[in-house]
C-alpha positions in Angstrom: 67.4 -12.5 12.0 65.8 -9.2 11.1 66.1 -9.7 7.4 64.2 -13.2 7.5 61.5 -11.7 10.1 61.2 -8.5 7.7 61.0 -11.3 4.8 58.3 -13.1 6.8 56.1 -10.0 7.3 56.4 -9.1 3.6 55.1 -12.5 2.7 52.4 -11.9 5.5 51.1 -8.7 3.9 51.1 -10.0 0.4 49.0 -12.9 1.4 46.6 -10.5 3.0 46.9 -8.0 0.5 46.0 -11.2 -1.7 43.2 -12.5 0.1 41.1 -8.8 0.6 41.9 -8.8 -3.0 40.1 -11.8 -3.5 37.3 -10.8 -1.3 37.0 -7.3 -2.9 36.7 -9.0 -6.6 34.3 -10.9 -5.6 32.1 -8.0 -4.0 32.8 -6.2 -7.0 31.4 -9.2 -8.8 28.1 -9.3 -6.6 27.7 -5.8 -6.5 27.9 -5.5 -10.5 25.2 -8.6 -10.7 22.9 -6.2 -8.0 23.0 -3.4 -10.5 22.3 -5.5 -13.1 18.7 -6.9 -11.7 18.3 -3.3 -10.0 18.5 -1.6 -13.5 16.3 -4.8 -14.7 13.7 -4.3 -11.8 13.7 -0.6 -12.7 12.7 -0.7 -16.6 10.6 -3.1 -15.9 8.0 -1.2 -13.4 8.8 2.4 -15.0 8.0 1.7 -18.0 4.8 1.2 -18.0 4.0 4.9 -15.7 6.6 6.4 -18.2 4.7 5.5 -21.3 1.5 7.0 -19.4 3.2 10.0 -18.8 4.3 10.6 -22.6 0.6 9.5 -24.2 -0.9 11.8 -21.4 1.5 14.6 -22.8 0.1 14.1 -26.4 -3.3 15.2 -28.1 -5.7 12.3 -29.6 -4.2 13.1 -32.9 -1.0 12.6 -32.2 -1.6 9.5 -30.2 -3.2 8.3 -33.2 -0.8 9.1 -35.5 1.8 6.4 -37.1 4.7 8.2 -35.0 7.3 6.8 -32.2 5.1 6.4 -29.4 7.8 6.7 -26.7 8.6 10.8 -28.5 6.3 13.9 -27.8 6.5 15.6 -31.1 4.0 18.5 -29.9 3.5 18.3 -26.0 0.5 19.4 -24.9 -1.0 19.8 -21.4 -4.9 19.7 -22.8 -5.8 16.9 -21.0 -4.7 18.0 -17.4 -6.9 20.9 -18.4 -9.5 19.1 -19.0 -9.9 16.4 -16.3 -8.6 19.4 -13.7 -11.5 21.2 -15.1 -14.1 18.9 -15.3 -16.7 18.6 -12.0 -17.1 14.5 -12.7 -13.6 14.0 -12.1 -13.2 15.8 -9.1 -16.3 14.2 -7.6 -14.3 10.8 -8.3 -11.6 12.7 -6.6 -13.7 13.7 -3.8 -15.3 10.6 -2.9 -12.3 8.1 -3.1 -10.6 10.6 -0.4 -13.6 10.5 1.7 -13.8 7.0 1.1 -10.1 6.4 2.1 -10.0 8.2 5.0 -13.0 6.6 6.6 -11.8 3.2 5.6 -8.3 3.6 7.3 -9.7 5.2 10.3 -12.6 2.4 10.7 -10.0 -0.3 9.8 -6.9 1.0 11.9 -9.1 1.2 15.3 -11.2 -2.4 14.3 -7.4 -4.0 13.4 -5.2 -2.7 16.7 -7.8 -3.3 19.3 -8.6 -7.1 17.6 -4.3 -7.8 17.6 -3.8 -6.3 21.0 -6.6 -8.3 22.3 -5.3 -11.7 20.4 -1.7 -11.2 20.7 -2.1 -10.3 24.9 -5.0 -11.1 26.2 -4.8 -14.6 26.3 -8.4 -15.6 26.3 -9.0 -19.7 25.1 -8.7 -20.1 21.1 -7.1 -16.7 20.6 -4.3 -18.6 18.7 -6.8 -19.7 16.0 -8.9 -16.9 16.3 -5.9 -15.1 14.7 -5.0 -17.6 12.1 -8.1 -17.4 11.3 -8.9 -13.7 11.0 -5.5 -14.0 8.4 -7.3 -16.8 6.3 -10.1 -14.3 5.5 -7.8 -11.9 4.2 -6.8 -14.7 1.8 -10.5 -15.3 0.1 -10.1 -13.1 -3.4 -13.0 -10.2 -3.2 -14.1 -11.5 -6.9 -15.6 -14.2 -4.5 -16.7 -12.0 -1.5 -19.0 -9.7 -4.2 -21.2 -11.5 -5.4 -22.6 -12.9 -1.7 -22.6 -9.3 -0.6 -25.1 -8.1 -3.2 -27.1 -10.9 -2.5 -26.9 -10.0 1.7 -27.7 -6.1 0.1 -30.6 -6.9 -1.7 -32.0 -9.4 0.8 -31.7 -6.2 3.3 -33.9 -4.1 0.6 -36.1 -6.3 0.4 -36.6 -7.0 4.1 -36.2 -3.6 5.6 -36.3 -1.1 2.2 -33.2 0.6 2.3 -30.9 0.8 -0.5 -27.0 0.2 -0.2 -26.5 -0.4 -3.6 -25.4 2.5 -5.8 -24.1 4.9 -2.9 -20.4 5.9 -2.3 -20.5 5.7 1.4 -21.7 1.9 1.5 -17.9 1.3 0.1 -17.0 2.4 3.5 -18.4 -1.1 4.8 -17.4 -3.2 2.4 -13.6 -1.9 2.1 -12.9 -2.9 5.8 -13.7 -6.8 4.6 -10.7 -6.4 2.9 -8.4 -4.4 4.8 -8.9 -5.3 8.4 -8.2 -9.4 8.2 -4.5 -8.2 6.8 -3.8 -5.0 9.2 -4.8 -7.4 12.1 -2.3 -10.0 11.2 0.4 -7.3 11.2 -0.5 -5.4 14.2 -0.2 -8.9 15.8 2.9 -9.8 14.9 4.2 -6.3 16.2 2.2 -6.7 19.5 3.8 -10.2 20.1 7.2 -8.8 19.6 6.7 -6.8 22.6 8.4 -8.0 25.8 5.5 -8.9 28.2 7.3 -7.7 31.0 6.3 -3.9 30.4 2.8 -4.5 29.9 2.9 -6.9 33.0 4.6 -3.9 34.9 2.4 -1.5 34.2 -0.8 -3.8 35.3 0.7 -4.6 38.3 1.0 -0.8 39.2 -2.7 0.2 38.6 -2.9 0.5 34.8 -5.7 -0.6 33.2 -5.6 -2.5 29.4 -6.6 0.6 27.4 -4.0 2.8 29.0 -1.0 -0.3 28.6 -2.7 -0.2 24.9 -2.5 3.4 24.4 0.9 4.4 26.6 2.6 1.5 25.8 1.7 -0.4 23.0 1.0 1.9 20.6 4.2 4.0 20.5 6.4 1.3 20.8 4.7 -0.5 17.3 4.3 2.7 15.5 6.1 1.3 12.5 3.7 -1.4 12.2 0.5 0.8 12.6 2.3 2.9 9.7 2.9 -0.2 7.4 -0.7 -1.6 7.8 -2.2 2.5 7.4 -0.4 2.3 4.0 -1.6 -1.1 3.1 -5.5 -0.1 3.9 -4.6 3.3 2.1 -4.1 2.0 -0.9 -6.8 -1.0 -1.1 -9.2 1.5 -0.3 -7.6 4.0 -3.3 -6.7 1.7 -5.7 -9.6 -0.8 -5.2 -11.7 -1.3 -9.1 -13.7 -4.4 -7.8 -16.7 -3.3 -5.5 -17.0 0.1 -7.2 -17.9 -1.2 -10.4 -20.1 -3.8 -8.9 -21.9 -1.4 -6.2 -21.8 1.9 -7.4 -23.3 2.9 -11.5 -24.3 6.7 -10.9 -21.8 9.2 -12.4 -22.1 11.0 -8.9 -21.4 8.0 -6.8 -18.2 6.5 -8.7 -14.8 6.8 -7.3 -11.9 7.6 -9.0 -10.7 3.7 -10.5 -14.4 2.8 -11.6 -14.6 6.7 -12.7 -12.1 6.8 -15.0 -13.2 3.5 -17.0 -16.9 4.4 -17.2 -16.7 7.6 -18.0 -14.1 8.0 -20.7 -14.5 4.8 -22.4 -17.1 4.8 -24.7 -18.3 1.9 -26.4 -15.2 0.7 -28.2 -13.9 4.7 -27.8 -11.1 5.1 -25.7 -9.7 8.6 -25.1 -6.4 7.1 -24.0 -4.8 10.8 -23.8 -7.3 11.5 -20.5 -7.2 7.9 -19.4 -3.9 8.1 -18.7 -3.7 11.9 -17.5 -6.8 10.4 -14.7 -4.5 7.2 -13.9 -1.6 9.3 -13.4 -3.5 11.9 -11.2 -5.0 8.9 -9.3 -2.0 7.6 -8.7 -0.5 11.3 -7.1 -2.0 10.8 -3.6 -0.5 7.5 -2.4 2.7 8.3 -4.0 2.4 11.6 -1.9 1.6 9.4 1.3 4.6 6.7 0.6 7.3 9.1 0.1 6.1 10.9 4.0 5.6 7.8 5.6 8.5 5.6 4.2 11.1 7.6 5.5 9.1 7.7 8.8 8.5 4.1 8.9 12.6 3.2 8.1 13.5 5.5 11.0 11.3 3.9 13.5 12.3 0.4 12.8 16.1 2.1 13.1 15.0 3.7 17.0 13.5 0.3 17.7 16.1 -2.0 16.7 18.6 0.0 18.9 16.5 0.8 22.1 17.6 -1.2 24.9 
């Protein structure tokens, strides 16, 4: 009897044994077909800031030169120089930070005081209040531009003052973008919140700004992360309504900056043009790899609070 039950778990374990094999191939297989269309995924996007990086290494006579373009025969660091050094291109610098900042702070206090209001207020048509405020966000700005310099120059004309060609009137038209889509993501974190802690805390006395600002906002700090990052980098990265509202050299940010300033007619110094896209690109690459990790670990703390 102890020979056919020792028999029995042998046969036991090899079926197991046989079926985690099975199991285990067949994450092997998956995991081999993830690295596949991660390596895939990963040439794909590099390449492009990798070839940037090389041309940026290389002096307009080697860029011109019939040579492999991917190889820095004679690396050169001439063109950081030069764009470092040059008082235009910080001024792009300069006024697509100030730009940026006031953007995010405009849009950030506009967006979470708009979603707390829809998402627990409560007040008759908040539901499509919201769906619309999300609808704007899907209108492309090559169709928002053109009525905004019409609504700018009917304001000249009535009143006299000028919007067009000044950095700071960015600061208004920016939020047009930014504040539909930050809405629909504060609300959406709002709404996850159980009602019964802003409910408690009205029923002992507080009022809604404190239940926004004791409660609310440090429970959705991952989602007033994720939209700062989105209007971040519209406000950075936007080419659009700089081109179209700004011309001076003095009141250009850094996307519209870069194009007008070193191309020339059908001149392109591509050695700078990609040192200035590269440079451009330092800041929110900066803010992503701070705030990533910081936005990962608070979707962690609230997925395991109680």
């Amino acid at each position: 009897m102890a020979t056919v039950t020792t028999a029995a778990e042998i046969g036991g374990s090899a079926r197991r044994a046989l079926r985690y094999g099975s199991i285990s191939r067949g994450r092997r297989r998956a995991l081999y077909w993830s690295y596949f269309f991660l390596v895939l995924f990963v040439v794909f996007f590099l390449t492009p800031p990798l070839y940037m990086l090389v041309t940026s290494l290389k002096s307009s006579a080697e860029i011109g030169a019939v040579t492999n373009p991917w190889w820095v025969y004679h690396p050169t660091l001439d063109n950081y120089a030069a764009l470092l050094g040059d008082r235009q291109f910080l001024t792009f610098f300069k006024n697509s930070a100030v730009v940026s900042v006031c953007v995010v702070s405009v849009t950030m206090v506009i967006a979470v005081l708009a979603a707390f209001s829809l998402a627990r207020m409560g007040f008759w048509g908040s539901a499509t209040l919201a769906t619309g405020v999300f609808l704007t966000y899907l209108i492309p700005d090559t169709l928002l531009f053109i009525p905004l310099f019409k609504i700018f120059a009917w304001v000249h004309d009535v009143t006299g003052i000028e919007f067009i060609n000044h950095w700071w009137i960015l600061i208004f038209l920016y939020p047009t973008l930014t504040v539909p889509f930050c809405t629909w993501i504060m609300i959406g974190y709002f709404a996850s919140i159980p009602k019964e802690l802003d409910e408690a805390a009205l029923i002992d006395g507080a009022s809604y700004f404190q239940v926004l600002t004791r409660i609310f906002i440090p429970v959705a700090l991952p989602g007033i992360i994720a939209a700062t990052i989105f209007a971040f980098t519209v406000s950075w990265a936007n080419f659009l309504y700089p081109l179209a509202f700004t011309t001076s050299a003095d009141q250009l940010v850094l996307p519209a900056g870069i194009v007008t300033t070193l191309i020339k007619g059908d001149v392109f110094n591509w050695g700078q043009i990609m040192t200035g896209a590269l440079l451009g690109a330092a800041p929110p690459l900066i803010i992503y790899a701070f705030l990533m990790d910081y936005y990962i670990s608070g979707l962690t703390a609230g997925a395991t609070k109680g």
